[in-house]
ZADOMAR-758580 format. One line per 8 residues: for each residue x, y, z of C-alpha. Coordinates in Angstrom, 2 decimals, always signed. Each point is the difference from the previous one (the first is absolute). Layout:
N
X:Y:Z  ... .
% end
This chain:
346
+0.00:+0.00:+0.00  +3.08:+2.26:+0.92  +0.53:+0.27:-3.94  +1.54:+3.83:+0.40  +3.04:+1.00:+2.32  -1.47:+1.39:+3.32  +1.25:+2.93:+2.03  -1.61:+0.64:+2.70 .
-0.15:+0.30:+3.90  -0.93:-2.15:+3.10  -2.73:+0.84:+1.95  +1.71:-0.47:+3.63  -2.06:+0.08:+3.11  -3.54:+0.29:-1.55  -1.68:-3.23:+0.67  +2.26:-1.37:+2.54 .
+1.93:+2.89:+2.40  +3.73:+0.25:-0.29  +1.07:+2.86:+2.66  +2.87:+1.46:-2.22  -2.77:+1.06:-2.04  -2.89:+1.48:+2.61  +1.86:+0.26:+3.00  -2.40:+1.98:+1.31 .
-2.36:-3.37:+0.85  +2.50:-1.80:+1.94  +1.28:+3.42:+1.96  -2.33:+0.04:+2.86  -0.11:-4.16:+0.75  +3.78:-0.02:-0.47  -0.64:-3.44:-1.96  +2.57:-0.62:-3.23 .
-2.28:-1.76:-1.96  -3.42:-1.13:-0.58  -0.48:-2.96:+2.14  +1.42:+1.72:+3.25  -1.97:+2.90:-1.03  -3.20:-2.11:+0.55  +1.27:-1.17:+2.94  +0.61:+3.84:+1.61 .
-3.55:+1.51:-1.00  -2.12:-3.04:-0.33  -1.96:-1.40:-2.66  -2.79:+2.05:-0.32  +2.02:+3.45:+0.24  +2.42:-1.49:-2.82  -3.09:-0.93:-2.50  -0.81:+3.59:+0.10 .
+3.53:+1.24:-0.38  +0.65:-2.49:-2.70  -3.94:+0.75:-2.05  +0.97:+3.42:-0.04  +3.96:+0.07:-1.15  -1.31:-1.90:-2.55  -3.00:+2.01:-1.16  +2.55:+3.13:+0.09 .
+3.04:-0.72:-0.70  +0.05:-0.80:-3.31  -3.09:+1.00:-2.64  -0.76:+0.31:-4.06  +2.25:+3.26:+0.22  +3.23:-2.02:+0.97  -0.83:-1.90:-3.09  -0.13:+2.80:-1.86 .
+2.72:+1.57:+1.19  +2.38:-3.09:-0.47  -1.63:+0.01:-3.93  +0.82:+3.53:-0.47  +4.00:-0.32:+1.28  +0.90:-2.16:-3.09  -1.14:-4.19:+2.04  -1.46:-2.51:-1.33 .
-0.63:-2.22:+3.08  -0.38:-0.46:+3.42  +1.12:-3.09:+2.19  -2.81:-0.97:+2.67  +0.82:-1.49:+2.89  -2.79:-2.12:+1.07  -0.52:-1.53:+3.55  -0.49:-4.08:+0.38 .
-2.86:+1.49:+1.65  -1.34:+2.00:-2.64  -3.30:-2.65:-0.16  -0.79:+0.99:+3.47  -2.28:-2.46:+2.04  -0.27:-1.63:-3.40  +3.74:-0.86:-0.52  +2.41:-2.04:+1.99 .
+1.16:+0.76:+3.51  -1.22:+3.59:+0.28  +0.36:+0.43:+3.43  -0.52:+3.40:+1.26  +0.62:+1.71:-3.11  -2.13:+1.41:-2.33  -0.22:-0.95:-3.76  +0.29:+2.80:-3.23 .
-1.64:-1.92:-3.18  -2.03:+2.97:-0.17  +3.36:+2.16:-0.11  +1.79:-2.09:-2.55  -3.60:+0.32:-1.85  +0.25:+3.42:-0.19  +3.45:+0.31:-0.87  -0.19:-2.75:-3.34 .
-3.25:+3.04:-0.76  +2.43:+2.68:+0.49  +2.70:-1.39:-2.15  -2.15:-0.89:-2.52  -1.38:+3.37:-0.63  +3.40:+1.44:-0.82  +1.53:-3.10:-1.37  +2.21:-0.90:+2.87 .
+1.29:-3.64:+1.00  -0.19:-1.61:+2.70  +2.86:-2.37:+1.65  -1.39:-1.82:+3.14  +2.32:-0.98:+2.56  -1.31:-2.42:+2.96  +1.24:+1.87:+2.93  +1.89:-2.58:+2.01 .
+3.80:-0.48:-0.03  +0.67:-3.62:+1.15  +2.98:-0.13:+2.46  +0.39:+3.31:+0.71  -0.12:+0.53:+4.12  -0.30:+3.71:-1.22  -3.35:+0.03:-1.57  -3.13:+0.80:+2.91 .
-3.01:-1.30:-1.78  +1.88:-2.83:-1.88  -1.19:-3.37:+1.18  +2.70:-2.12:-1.38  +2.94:+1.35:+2.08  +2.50:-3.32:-0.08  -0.20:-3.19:-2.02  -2.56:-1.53:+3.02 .
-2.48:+3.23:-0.64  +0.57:-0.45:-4.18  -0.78:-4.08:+0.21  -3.29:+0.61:+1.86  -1.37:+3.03:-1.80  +1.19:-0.87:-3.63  -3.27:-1.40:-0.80  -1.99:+3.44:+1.09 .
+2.75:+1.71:-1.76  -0.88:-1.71:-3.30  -3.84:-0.12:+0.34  -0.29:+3.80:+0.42  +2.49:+0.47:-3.29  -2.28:-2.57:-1.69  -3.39:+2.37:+0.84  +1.69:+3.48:-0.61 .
+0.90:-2.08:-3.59  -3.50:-0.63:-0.94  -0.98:+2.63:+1.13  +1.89:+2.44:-1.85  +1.06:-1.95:-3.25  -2.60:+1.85:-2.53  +1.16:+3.53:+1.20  +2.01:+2.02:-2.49 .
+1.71:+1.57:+2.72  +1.62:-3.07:+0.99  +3.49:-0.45:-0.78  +1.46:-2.36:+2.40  -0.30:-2.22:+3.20  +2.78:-0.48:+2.44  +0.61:-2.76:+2.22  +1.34:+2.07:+3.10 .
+0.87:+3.09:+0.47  +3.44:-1.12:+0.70  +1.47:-2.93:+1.59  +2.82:-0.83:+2.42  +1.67:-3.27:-0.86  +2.49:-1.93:+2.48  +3.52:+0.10:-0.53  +3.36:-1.74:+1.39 .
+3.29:+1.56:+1.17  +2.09:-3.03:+0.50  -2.04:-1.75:+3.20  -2.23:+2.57:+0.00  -3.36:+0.84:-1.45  -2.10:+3.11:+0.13  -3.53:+0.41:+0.64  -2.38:-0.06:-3.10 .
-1.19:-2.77:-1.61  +1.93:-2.80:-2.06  +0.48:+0.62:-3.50  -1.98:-2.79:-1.28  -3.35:+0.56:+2.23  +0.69:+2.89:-1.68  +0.05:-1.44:-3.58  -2.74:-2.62:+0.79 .
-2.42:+2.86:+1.17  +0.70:+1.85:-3.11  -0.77:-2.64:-2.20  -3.68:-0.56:+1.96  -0.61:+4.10:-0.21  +0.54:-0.28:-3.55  -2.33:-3.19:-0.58  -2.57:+1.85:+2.22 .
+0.08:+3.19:-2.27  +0.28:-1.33:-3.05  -2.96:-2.64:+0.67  -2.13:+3.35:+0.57  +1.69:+2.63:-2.44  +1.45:-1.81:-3.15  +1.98:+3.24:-1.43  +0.49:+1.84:+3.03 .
+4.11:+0.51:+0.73  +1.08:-2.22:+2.70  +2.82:+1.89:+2.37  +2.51:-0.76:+2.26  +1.90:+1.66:+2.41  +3.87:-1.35:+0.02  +0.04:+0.05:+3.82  +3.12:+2.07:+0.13 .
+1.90:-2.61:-2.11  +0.16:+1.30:-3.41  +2.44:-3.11:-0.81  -1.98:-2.88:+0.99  -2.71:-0.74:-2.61  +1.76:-0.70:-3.14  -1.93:-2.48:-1.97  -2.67:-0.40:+2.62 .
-3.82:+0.24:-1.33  +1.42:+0.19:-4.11  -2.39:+1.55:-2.01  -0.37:-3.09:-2.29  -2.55:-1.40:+2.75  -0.14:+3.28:+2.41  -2.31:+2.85:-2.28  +0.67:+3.92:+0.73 .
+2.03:-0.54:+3.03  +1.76:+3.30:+1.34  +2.89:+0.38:+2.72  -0.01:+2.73:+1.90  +3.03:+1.35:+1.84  -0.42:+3.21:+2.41  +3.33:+2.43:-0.39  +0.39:+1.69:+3.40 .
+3.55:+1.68:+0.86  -0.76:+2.05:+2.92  +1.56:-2.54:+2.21  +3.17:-0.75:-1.84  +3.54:+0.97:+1.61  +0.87:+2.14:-2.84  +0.44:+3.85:+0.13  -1.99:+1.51:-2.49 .
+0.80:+3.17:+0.69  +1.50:+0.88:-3.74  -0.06:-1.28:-3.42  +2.26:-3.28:+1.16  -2.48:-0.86:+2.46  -3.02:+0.10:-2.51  +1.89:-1.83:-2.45  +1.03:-3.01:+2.56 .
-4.10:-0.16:+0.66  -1.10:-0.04:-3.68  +2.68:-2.93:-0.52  -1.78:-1.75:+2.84  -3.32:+0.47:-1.75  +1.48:-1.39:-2.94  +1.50:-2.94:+1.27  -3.08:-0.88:+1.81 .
-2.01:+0.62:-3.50  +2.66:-2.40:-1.69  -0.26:-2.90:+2.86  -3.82:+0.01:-0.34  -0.23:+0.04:-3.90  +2.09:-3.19:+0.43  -3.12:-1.53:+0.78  -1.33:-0.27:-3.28 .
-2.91:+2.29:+0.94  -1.21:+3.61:-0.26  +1.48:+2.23:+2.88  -2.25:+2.32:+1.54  +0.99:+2.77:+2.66  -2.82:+0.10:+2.24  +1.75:+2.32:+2.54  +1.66:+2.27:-0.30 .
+1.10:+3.57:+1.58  +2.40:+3.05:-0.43  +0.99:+0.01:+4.02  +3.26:-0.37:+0.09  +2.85:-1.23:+2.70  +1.11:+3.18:+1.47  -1.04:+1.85:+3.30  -1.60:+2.86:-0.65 .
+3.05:+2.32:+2.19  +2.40:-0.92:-3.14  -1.07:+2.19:-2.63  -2.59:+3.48:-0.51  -3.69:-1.10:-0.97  +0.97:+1.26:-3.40  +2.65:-2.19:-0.87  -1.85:-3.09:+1.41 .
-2.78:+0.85:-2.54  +2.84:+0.79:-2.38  +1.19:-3.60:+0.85  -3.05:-1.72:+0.25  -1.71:+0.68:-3.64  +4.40:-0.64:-1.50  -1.43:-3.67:+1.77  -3.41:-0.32:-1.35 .
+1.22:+1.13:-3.64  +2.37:-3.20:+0.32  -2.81:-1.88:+1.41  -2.44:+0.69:-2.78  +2.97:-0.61:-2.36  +0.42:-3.98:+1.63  -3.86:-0.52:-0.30  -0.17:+0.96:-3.45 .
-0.36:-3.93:-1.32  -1.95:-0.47:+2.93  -3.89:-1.59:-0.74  -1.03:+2.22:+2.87  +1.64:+2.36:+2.88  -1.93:+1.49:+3.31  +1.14:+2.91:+2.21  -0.79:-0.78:+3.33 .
-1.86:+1.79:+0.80  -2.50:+2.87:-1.52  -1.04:+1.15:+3.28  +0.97:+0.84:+3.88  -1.45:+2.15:+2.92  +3.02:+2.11:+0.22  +1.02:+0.44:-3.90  +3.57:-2.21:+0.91 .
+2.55:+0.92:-2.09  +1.44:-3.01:-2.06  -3.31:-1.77:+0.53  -3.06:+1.79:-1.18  -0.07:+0.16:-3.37  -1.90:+3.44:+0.21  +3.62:+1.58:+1.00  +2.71:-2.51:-1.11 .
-1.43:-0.42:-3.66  -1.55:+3.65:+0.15  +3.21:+1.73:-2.03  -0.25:-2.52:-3.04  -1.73:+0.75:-3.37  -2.56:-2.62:-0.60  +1.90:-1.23:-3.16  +2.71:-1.03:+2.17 .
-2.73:-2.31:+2.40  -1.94:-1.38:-3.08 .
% end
């Protein structure tokens, strides 16, 4: 369905709360994510929050507004919960389908696409809402996991707008230091449940393009799913440098974190299979003491010039993300991506 190349945005912290994004709901509880959040003001108190960050946060005029800066998509993070009381293991939090509805009506008015991203990250001990936190968690809830992509597939697999359905929004997979291994889950639960996602899709939505995140190891799928018996399978590797040990204050700097991009890009494409950037951002690894807020900016759009230039034989690329409470620079596409000519985003 993803027959064009996409450019577009994700839509962090709209359907499930992420506090970089709206600090401003997790400042009074002190909670870091959703599930302690819950846990500070209750249940009830947190459906209202929740209902009305939703209903406000994002509307048709985002939609427009993402339309009218030169993008062509949108990547959707949807809950496991999105079904509600209808879906598996709900719990206390409360579904979107009539959110995701809205958006696909949205889209399709201006002739977006839509990439949908299940919003759990198996293994990660980071992730507050994920439900599938070590390999124990990811055996027991696979099967919810696969039944709620197979229902967002048939459920969205007529819609124009669709361009896409991803597995997980990312994925933590084990690895092994000599007699050592880290959390995350092994590599081949990891394959295994890949292989299921895609049979549960593609049973639903024959076109639709299957993706995949690489679960931080760019490297490690070469030859695996080949598109002789695999149809419109995408990997999708998320390029994030604001945590690497190289000073990017200067031209050098920039250049050592492009080359990273690139041999990240070149490990992935070993695979056989498209490589999408799902995430990515202009923040780079500097504090923000080293250099004036001009030449950060200065810095910062040298970056995303290179960036852009990586993802040009990209199938698709996402800034994360278009929107945050307090306009952060590097993140919010509204100021990082603000100084650059449509041409140069389309």
């Amino acid at each position: 369905m993803a027959a064009r190349v996409l450019h577009g945005v994700n839509l962090a912290g709209w359907l499930t709360l992420e506090p970089w994004v709206t600090p401003r709901l997790f400042a009074d509880s002190g909670a870091l994510d959703e599930d302690a959040l819950i846990a500070s003001i209750g249940t009830k108190r947190y459906r209202e929050l929740i209902s009305e960050h939703r209903r406000t946060f994002l509307s048709q005029k985002d939609f427009t507004s993402i339309a009218s800066r030169g993008f062509n998509a949108v990547r959707l993070a949807v809950p496991w919960y999105v079904f509600g009381d209808a879906g598996p293991d709900s719990g206390p939090f409360v579904g979107c389908l009539e959110y995701v509805d809205e958006a696909f009506l949205w889209a399709e008015d201006i002739d977006l696409k839509i990439v949908l991203a299940l919003a759990v990250i198996p293994g990660s001990k980071a992730a507050g809402t994920d439900f599938a936190h070590d390999r124990e968690d990811f055996s027991r809830r696979r099967e919810a996991m696969l039944v709620v992509l197979g229902a967002l597939a048939k459920r969205y697999s007529s819609r124009m707008a669709l361009a896409g359905i991803e597995v997980a929004d990312g994925v933590v997979a084990q690895t092994r230091r000599g007699f050592t291994l880290s959390d995350g889950v092994p590599l081949h639960q990891v394959r295994n449940y890949y292989r299921e996602a895609y049979e549960s899709i593609r049973t639903n939505a024959p076109d639709v393009t299957v993706i995949l995140p690489d679960a931080g190891m760019p490297g490690s799928w070469r030859r695996f799913m080949p598109p002789r018996r695999y149809e419109n399978v995408w990997l999708d590797s998320h390029l994030y440098h604001y945590r690497d040990h190289i000073d990017s204050v200067g031209p050098t700097g920039i250049r050592m974190l492009s080359n990273a991009s690139r041999e990240s890009m070149r490990l992935a494409r070993k695979s056989g299979l498209p490589v999408m950037v799902g995430k990515w951002s202009a923040s780079l690894p500097f504090p923000d003491s080293v250099t004036t807020p001009e030449g950060r900016i200065a810095l910062e759009r040298v970056y995303i010039s290179e960036q852009l230039a990586i993802f040009k034989s990209c199938p698709a690329w996402f800034f994360n993300t278009w929107k945050t409470d307090k306009h952060l620079d590097g993140w919010d596409a509204r100021v990082a991506l603000s100084s650059f000519e449509r041409a140069m985003l389309t």
